[in-house]
N, CA and C of each residue as an Amber inpcrd file, in Angstrom:
protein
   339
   8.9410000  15.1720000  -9.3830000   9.8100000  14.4090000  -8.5020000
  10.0260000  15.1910000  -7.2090000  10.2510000  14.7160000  -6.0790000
   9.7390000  15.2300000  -4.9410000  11.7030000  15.2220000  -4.6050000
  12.7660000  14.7870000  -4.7880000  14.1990000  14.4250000  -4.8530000
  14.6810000  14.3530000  -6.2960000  16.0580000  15.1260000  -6.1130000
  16.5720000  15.0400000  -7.3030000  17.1030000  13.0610000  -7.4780000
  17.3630000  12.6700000  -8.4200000  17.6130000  11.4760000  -9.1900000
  18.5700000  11.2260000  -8.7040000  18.9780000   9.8920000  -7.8400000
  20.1920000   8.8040000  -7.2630000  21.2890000   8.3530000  -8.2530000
  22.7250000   8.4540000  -7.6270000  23.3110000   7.9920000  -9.0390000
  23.5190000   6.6630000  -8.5820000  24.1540000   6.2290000  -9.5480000
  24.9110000   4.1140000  -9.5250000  25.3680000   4.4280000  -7.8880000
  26.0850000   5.3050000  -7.7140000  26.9280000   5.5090000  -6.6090000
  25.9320000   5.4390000  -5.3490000  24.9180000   6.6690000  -5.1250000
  24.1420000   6.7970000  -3.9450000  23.3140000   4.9380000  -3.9480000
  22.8830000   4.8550000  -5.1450000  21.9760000   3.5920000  -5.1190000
  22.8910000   2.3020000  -4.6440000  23.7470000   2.0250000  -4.6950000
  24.9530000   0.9100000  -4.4160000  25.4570000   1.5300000  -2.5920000
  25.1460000   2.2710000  -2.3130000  25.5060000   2.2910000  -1.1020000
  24.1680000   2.3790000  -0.1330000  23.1490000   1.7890000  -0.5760000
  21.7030000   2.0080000   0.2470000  22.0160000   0.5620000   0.7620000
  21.4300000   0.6220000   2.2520000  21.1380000  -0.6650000   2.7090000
  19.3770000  -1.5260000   2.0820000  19.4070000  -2.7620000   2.7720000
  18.2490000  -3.4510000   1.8030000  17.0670000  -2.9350000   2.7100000
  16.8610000  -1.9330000   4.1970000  15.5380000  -1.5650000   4.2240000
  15.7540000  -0.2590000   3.2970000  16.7300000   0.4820000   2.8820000
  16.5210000   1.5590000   1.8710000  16.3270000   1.4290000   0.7470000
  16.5770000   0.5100000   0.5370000  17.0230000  -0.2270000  -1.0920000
  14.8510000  -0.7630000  -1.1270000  13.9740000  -0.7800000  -0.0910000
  13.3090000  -1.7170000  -0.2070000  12.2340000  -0.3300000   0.0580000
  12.5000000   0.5350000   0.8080000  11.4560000   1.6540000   1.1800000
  11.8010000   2.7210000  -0.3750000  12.4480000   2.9130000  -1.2040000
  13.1110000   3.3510000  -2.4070000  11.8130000   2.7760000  -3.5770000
  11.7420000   1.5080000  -3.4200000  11.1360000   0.8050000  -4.3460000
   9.4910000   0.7780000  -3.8550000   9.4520000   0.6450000  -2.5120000
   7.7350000   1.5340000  -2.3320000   7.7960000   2.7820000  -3.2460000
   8.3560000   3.4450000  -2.7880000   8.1320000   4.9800000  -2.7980000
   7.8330000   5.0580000  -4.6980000   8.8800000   4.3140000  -4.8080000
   8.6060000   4.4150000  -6.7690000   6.9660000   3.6360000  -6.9840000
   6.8640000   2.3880000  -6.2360000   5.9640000   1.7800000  -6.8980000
   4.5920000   2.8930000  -6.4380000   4.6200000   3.5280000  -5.5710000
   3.4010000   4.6070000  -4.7580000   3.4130000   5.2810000  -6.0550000
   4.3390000   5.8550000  -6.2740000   4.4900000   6.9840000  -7.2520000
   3.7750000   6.8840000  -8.5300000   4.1810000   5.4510000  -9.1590000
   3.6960000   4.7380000 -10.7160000   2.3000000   4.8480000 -10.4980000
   1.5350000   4.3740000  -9.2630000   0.3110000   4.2040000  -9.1990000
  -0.2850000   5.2090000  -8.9130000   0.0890000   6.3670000  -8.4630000
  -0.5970000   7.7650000  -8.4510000  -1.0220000   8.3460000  -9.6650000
   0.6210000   8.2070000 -10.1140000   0.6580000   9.2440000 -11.7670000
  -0.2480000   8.6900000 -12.9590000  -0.9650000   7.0980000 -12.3730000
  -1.6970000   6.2650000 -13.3020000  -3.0610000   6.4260000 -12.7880000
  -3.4020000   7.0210000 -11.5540000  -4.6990000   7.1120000 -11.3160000
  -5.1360000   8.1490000 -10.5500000  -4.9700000   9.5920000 -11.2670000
  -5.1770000  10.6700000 -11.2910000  -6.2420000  10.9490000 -10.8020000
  -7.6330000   9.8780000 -10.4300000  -8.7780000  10.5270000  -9.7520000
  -8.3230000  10.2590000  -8.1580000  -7.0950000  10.1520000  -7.8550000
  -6.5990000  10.4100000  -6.2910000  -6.4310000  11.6550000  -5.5100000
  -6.4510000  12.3300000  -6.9730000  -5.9920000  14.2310000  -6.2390000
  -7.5320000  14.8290000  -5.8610000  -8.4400000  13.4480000  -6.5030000
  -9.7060000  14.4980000  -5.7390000 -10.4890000  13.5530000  -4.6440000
 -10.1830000  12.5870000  -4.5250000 -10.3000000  11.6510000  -3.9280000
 -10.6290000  11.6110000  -2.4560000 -11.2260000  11.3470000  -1.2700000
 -11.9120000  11.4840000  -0.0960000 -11.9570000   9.9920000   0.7050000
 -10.9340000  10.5230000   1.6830000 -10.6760000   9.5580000   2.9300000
 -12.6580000   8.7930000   3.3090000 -12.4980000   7.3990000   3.4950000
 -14.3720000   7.3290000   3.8140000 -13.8940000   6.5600000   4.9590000
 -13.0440000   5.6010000   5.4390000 -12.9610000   5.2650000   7.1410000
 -11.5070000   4.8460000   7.2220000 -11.3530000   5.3220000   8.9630000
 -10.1780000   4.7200000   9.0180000 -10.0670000   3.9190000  10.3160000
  -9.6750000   2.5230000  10.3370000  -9.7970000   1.7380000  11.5490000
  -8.3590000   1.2860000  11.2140000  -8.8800000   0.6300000  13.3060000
  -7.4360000  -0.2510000  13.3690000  -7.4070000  -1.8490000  13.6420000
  -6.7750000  -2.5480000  13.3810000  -6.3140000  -4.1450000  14.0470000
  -5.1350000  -4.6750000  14.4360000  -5.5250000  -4.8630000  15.4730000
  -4.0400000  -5.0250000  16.1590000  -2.7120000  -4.7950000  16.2050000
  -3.1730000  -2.9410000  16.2310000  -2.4420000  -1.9620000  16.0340000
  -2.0790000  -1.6490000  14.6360000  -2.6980000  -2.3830000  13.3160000
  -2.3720000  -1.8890000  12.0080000  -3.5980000  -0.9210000  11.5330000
  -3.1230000  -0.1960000  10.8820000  -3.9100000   1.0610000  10.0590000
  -4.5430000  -0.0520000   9.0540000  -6.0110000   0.5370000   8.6980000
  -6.9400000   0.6730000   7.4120000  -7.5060000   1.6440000   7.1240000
  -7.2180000   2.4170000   6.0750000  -7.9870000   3.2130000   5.4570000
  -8.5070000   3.0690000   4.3210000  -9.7850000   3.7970000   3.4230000
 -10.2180000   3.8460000   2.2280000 -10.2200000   4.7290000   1.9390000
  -9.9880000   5.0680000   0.4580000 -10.1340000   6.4990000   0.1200000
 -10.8370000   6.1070000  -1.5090000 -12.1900000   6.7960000  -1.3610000
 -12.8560000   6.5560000  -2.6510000 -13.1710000   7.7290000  -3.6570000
 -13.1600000   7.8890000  -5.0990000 -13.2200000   9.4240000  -5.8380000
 -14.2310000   8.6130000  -6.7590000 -14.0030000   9.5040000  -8.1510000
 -14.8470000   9.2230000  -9.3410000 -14.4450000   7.9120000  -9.7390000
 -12.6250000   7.7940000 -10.0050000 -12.2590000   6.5340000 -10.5210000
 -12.1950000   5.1190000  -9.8670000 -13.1660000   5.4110000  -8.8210000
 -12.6230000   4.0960000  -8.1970000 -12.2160000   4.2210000  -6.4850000
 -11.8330000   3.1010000  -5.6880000 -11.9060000   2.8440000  -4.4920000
 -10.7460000   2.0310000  -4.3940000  -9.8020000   2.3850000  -3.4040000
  -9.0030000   1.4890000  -2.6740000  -8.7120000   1.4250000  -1.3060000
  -7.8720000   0.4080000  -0.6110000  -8.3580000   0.1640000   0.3050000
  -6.9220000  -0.0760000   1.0160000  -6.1270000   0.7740000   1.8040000
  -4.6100000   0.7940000   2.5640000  -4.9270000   0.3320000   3.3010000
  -3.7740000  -0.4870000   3.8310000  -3.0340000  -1.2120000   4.8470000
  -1.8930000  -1.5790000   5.0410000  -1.4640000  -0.6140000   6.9000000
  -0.3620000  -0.2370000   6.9590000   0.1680000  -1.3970000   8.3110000
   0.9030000  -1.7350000   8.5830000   1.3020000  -2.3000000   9.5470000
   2.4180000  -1.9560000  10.2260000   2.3410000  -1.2020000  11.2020000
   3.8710000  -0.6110000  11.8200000   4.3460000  -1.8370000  12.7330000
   3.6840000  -2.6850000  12.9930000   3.6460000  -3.5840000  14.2510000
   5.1000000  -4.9050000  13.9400000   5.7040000  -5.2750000  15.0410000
   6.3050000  -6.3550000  14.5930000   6.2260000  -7.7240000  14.1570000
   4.6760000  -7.8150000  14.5340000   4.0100000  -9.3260000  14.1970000
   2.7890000  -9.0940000  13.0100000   3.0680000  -9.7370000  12.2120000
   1.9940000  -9.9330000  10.6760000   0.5190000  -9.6850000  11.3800000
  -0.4010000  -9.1330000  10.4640000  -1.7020000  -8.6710000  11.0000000
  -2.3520000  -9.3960000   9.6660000  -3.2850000 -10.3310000  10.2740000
  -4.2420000 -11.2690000   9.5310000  -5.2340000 -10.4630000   8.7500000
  -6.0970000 -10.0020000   8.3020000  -7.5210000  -9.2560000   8.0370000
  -8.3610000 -10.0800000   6.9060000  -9.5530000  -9.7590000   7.3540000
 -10.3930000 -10.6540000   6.5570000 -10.3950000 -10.3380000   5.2220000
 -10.7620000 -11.1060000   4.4430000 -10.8370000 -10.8930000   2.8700000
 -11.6730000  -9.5900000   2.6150000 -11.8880000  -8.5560000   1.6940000
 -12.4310000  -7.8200000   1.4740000 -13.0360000  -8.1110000  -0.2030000
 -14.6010000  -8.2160000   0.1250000 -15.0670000  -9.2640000  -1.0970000
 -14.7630000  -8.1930000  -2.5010000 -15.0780000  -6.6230000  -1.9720000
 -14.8100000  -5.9380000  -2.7820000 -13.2550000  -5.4280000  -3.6610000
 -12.5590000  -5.7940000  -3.0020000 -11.3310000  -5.3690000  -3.1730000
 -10.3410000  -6.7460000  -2.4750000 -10.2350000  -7.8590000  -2.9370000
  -9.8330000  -9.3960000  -2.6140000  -8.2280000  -9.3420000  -2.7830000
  -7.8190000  -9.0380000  -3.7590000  -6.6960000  -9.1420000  -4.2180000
  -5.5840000  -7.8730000  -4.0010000  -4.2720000  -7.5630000  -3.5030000
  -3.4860000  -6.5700000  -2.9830000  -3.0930000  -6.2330000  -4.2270000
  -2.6780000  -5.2680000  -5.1180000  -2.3510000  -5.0120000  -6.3790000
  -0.9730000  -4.2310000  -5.9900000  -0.6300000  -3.1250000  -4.7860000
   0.7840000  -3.1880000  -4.1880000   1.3410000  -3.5310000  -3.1280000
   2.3860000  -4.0330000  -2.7870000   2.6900000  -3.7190000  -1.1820000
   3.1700000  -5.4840000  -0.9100000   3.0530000  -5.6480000   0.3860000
   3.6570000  -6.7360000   0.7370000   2.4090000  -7.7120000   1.5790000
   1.6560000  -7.3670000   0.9290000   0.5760000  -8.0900000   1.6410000
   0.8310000  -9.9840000   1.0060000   0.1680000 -10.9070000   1.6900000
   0.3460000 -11.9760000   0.9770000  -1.2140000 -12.6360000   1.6480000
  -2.0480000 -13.3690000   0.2080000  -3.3920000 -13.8990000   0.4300000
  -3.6000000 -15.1000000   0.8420000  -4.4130000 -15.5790000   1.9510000
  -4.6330000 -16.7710000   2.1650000  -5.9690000 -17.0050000   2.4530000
  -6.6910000 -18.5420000   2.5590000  -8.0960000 -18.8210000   1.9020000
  -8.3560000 -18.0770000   3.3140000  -7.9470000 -17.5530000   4.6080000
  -8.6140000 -16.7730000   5.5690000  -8.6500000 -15.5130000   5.8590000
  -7.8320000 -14.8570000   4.9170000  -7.4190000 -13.4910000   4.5210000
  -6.4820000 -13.0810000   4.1460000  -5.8900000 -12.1250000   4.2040000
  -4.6010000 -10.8290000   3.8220000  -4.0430000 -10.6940000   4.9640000
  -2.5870000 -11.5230000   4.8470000  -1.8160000 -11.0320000   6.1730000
  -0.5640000  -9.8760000   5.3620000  -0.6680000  -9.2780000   6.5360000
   0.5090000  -7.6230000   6.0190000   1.1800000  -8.0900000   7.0690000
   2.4890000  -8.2480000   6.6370000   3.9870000  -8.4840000   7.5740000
   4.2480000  -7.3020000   8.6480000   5.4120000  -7.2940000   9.3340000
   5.6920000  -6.4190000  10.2310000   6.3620000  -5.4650000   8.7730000
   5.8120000  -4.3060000   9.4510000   6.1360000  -3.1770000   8.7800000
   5.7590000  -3.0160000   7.3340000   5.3900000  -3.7730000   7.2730000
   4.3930000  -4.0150000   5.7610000   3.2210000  -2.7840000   5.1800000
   2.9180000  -3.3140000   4.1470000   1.7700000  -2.4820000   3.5860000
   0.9060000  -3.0500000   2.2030000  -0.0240000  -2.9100000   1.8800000
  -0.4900000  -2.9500000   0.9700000  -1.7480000  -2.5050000   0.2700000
  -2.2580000  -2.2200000  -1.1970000  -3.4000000  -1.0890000  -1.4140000
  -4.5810000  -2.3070000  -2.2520000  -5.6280000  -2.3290000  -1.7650000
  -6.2730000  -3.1450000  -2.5680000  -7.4310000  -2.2460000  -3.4210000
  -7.2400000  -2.4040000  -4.7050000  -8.3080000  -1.9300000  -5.4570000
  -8.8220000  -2.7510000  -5.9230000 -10.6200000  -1.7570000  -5.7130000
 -12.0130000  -1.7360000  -5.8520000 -11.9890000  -2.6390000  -7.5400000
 -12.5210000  -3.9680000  -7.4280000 -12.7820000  -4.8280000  -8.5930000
 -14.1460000  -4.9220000  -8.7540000 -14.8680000  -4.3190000  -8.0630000
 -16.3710000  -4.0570000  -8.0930000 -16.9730000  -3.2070000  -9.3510000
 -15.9630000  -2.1200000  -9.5260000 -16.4760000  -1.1210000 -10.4060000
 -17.0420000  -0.2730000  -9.8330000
């Protein structure tokens, strides 16, 4: 654990972007500690769209595929045939792609194998 543990008290006084960046940070966390070929794992590109981050980072276990959006307006991106579906984050799918909200994010893993 990178912070000691929140009580009823600290957690009841978070506002809802803390209350909401809290619950990334856990869900990042679950999915690390579950896919352990990340610690050896190797950045392979990183681009941008309209001002949002993409990166990949691929190892032994597999490939996924970030997207970050600092921007205030949703960033569209095309489907990625390999990795289609967002498994965290706030991405939401439509038949023309993956739009990531303002300030959004989401990780798509490699269904290719």
């Amino acid at each position: 654990a990178l912070r000691p543990p929140l009580s009823q008290n600290d957690l009841h006084q978070l506002d809802d972007a803390a209350r909401d960046l809290l619950t990334s940070v856990q869900q990042l966390g679950t999915f690390r500690h579950a896919n352990t070929w990340l610690t050896s794992a190797e950045l392979d590109d990183i681009t941008t769209q309209h001002g949002a981050l993409t990166y990949i980072v691929t190892g032994d276990g597999g490939s996924i595929r970030v997207r970050i959006n600092p921007t205030t307006q949703t960033v569209l991106f095309p489907t990625d045939e390999h990795r289609p579906e967002p498994v965290l984050g706030t991405a939401t799918t439509h038949d023309t792609g993956v739009g990531i909200p303002p300030h959004g994010w989401a990780v798509h893993w490699n269904v290719s194998g």
